[in-house]
N, C-alpha and C positions, 0 to 999 in steps of 0.2 A: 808750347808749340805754336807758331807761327802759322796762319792761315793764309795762304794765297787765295786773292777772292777771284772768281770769275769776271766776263768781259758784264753779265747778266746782272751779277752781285755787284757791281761797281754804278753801273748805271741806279740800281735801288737807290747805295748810299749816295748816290748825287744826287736822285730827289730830295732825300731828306737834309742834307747837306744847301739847296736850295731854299727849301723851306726853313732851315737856321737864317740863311744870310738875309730871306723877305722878313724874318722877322727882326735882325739887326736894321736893316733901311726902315723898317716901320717906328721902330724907336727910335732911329735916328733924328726922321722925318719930326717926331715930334720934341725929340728932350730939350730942356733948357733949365735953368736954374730955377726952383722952387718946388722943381717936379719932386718926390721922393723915389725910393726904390719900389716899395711897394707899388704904387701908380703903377710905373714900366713892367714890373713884375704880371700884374692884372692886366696889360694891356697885352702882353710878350703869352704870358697864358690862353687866352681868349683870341689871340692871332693863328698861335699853331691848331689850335682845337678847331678851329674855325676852317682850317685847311687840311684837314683832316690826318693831320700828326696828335702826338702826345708829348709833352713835357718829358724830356730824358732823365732831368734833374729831379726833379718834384717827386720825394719818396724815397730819393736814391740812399742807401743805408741811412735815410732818416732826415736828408736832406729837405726843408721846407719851400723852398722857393722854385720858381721855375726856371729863373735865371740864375748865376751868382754873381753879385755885383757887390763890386769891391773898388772903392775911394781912395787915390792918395796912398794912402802908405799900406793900403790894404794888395796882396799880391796876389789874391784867387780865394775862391768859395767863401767872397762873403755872403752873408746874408740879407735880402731884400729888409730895409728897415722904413719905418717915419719919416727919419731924418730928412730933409731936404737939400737939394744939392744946393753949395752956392756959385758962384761966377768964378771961381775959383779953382774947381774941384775938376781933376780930371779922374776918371770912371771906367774900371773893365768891368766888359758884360758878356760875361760865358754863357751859351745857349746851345742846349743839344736838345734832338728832336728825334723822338724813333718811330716809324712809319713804314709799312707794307715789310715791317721786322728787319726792318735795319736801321741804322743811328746814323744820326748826323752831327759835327760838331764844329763849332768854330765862336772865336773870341776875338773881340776889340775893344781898343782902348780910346773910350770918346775925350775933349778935351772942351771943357765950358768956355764960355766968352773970353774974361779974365786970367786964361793959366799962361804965366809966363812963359819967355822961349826957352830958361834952360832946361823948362818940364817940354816942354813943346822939341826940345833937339832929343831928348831921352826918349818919345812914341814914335821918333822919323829914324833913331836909330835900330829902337824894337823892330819897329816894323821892317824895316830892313834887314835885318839880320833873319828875320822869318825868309825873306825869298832870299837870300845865300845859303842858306840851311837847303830850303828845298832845292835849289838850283844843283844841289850833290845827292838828292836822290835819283839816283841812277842805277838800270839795271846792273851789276857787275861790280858797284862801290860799296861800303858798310858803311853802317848807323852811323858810327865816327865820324864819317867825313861831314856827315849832318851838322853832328854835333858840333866838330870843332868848328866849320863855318859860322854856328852860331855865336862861339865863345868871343870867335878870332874879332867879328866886325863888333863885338855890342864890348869889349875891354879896351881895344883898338881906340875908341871913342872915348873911356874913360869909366867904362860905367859895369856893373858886377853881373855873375850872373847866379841866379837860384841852383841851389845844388840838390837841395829835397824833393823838386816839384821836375815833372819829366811831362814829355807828350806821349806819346802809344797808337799801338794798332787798336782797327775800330772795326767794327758789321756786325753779327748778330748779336755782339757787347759790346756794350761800353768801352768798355776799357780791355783791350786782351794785347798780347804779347805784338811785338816785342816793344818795352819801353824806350823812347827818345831823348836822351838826354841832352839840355842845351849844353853840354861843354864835353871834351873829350879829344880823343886825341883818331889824325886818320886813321882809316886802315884798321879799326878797334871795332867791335860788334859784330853780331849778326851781317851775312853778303845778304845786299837787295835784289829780289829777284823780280821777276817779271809777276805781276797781283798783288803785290806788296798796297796793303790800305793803312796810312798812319795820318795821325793829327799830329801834326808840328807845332810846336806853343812855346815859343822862347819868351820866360821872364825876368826884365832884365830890372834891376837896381839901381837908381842914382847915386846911390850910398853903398856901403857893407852888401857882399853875397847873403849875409847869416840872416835868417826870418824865424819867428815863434807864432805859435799858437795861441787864439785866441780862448777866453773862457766859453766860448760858446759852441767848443768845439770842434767848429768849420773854418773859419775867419785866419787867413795865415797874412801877418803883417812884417815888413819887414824888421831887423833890430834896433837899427839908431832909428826910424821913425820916417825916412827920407821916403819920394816918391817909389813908386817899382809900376811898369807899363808889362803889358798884356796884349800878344796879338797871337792867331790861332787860325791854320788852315788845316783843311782836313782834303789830303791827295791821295792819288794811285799809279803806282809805278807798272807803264806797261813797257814791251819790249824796246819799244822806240821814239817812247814818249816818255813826261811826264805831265799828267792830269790834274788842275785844281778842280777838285768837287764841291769845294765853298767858293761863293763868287762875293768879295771884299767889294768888287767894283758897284756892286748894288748898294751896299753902307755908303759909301763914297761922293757917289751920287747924291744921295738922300741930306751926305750933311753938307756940299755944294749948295744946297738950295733949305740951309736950313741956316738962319745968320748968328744962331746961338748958342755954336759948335765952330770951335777952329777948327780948320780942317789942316790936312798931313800934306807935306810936299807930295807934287803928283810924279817925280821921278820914280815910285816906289812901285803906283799903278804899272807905266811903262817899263820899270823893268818886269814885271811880274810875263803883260803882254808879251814881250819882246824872245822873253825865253820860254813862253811856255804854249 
C-alpha cells in the first residue's frame, strides 16, 4: 500500500534528504585518488552523526558501511573497502540518512581526474535520464511514464538499463512501496497522486543490462565487467508541483571547486532548475 505523505511529512524527509546531499558536498569537497572507501565512509559517518542524523545504511539487514560505494563495474551496494581509488576510477556513493524518523536518500556518481569521456558521456547520460524520469512525475501520470523516460533517453544513447535494481517510495522506511523501475512502458503502474514520496535511481550500463552478485553478498557488478553510473534523487509529487527533496546542486558545487573530480555538463543542473 502506497503512503501519501503529508505537506508536514515531506518537509521532515527534505531535512534528511539535505543532510544526505551536505554529506555528498562534503566528500565531494574532499575525494581524490588515493583516498579509500573506508576514509569516505568514516568521514560520511562522523558528518551525519555530527548533524544529528544516523547512518540509514550501517546495520541495514547487515549492511556494514554507511555509505555503499561502488567502482567501475560495481552498479550498487558496494562495500566501503582499503582499496584506493586511482585517477581512473569512477565511484557511486549511495547515502541515506534517518532523522527526526524519516529517511533521506540520494546517489551520485563521482568521476576521478583520469576517467575517459566515453565513461564521462555514460554519468551525463545517467544523469540525465534521472531528470526525464522525474520530469513525468506528475500528478495524474503512472510510474511508467517514469520508467520509460528513463529507458527511452539512457538506450536512445546507446547504453543498457538494470532490470533487477528499481528505486521506491521512501518516509518512515526505507524502502516501502511503490517500486520505480528504470524501464517500462507508459501509462503502466500505479496513478501518481498528489504526497507521492519516491527515490528515483536510474542504473544505467555501458555494456550488457545483465549484473550478478558478488561473494560478498551486497556488491551487484555488472556481467561483461563494463562500467554502469549511479545518480539518485529523492522527490515529492504535490498537486501542482514537483519537489526535489535532495539538492545534487550542493555535490556540484563542491566538485567545481575540487580539481580532482571531473565534473558533469552543467545542462543537467539547468534543466533540473528550469523544470522544477
Amino acid at each position: 500500500m502506497i503512503h501519501l505523505k503529508s505537506l508536514d511529512e515531506i518537509e521532515l524527509i527534505r531535512q534528511s534528504c539535505l543532510l544526505v546531499s551536505k554529506t555528498h558536498a562534503h566528500v565531494a569537497s574532499v575525494l581524490k585518488p588515493g583516498m579509500t572507501g573506508l576514509e569516505i565512509d568514516r568521514m560520511a559517518e562522523e558528518f551525519i552523526r555530527d548533524n544529528g542524523g544516523v547512518p540509514a545504511f550501517k546495520g541495514y539487514q547487515g549492511f556494514p558501511g554507511t555509505l555503499c560505494i561502488s567502482p567501475n563495474e560495481c552498479v550498487v551496494h558496494g562495500i566501503p573497502s582499503n582499496k584506493e581509488f586511482t585517477e581512473t576510477d569512477m565511484i557511486s556513493v549511495d547515502c541515506g540518512v534517518l532523522m527526526n524518523g524519516y529517511f533521506g536518500d540520494s546517489a551520485y556518481t563521482y568521476a576521478m581526474p583520469a576517467v575517459d569521456d566515453d565513461t564521462m558521456h555514460l554519468l551525463n547520460v545517467t544523469n540525465e535520464s534521472l531528470y526525464y524520469g522525474i520530469e513525468e512525475a506528475k500528478v495524474g501520470k503512472r510510474i511508467g511514464d517514469i520508467s520509460h523516460a528513463i529507458q527511452k533517453h539512457a538506450e536512445e544513447a546507446g547504453f543498457s538499463v538494470v532490470r533487477e535494481l528499481v528505486g521506491h517510495g521512501i518516509g518512515k522506511n526505507l524502502h516501502e512501496p511503490p517500486e520505480v523501475p528504470n524501464y517500462g512502458k507508459k501509462g503502466r503502474g500505479p496513478k501518481i497522486q498528489s504526497g507521492l514520496v519516491v527515490a528515483i535511481e536510474p542504473m544505467i550500463n555501458m555494456g550488457v543490462k545483465q549484473v550478478r552478485q558478488m561473494n560478498d553478498g551486497w556488491t551487484i557488478v555488472t556481467k561483461d565487467g563494463k562500467p554502469s553510473a549511479h545518480y539518485e534523487h529523492t522527490i515529492a509529487v504535490l498537486e501542482d508541483k514537483t519537489m526535489l527533496l535532495s539538492d545534487h546542486g550542493l555535490i556540484e558545487q563542491a566538485i567545481k571547486n575540487n580539481p580532482e573530480i571531473r565534473h558533469l555538463s552543467l545542462k543537467n543542473s539547468i534543466f533540473a532548475l528550469q523544470n522544477f
